[in-house]
Steps between C-alpha positions, in 0.01 A plus 500: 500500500840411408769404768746812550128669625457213704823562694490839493121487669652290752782793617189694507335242688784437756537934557102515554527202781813688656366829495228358729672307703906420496392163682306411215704211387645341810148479639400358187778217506392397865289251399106507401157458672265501240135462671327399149578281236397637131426253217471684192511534137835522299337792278703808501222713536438343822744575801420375836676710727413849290119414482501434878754806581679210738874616572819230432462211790099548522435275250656116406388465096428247253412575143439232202220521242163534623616470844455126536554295800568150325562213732787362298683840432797464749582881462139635629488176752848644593412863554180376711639296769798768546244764546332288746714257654834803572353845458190399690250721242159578650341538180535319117341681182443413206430774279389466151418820216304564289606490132720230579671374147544131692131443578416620157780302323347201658179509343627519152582237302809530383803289534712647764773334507685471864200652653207279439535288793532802685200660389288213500469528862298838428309290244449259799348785701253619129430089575379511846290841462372458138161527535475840738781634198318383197200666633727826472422650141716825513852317405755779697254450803526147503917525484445683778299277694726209427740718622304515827492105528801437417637693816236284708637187356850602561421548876339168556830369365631681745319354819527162335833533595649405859697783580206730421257241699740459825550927490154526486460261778759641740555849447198633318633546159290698246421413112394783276365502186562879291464616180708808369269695252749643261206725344485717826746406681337323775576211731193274554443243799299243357405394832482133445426306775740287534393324817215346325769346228691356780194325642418370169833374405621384867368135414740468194783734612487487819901504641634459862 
């Protein structure tokens, strides 16, 4: 796609909003209240609001590879405790895919450059669930599965955290766990059960 179709796709874009509704735009700039928070994968393939047919406002977003929720990343950290803390979400998700050219980069092992200390928190997760993934012989199936954890792990980050814990605690926030199969089409709800992580974990991360 090269840029004069990008613009022109937008006129299009603007007409089709107007021809609905001649509002459109000065309800949009009123402000947002996003009920869910979406932490997803930077792959283009992969768009949050399209898969989820959400409308602009419905939906606060945060993309990065392998949609990972890093303690020490200041720009996820960021996006979590504004979702939380100022739009008031009622639900966080992190929603993985599979194919995902992150979680497969990371179990290669070639130099990346910029990105190894990036992907070695995927590597990490490989770590923590080796054995139940070695067991795996069918090598796509076992991407996929890691695919799987890795969402899991990146929503115990997420509870580990205090904004997360104290939402949780006072207005019944919600953690989700998805996986976007980009075979079918499908979104999955891994239905982890994240209450049991936050019973195991209280005695380390517990936060007031």
């Amino acid at each position: 796609m090269n840029l004069k179709t990008v613009f022109e796709n937008n006129k299009s874009w603007i007409q089709g909003k107007l021809d609905v509704s001649s509002d459109y735009f000065k309800d949009l700039s009123d402000g947002q209240n996003p009920e869910l928070l979406y932490i997803g994968c930077s792959d283009s393939r992969v768009t949050a609001e399209e898969l989820m047919g959400a409308a602009p406002g419905e939906v606060f977003v945060h993309r990065n590879i392998a949609n990972m929720v890093i303690s020490i990343d200041l720009n996820v950290m960021s996006v979590v405790n504004y979702a939380i803390d100022h739009l008031k979400v009622k639900h966080v998700i992190v929603c993985g895919h599979y194919a995902c050219g992150g979680v497969k980069a990371a179990m290669q092992s070639a130099d990346l450059g910029i990105l190894n200390p990036w992907l070695r928190n995927i590597r990490d997760v490989y770590r923590i669930h080796r054995v139940e993934l070695n067991a795996i012989e069918c090598e796509d199936k076992r991407y996929d599965r890691l695919v799987e954890l890795n969402v899991q792990e990146q929503c115990v980050n997420l509870i580990k955290t205090a904004a997360v814990q104290k939402a949780v605690r006072d207005r019944g926030l919600e953690v989700h766990g998805w996986v976007f199969d980009i075979h079918t089409g499908k979104l999955i709800d891994l239905k982890i059960d994240l209450e049991k992580y936050l019973d195991d974990i209280q005695e380390i991360y517990h936060l007031d």
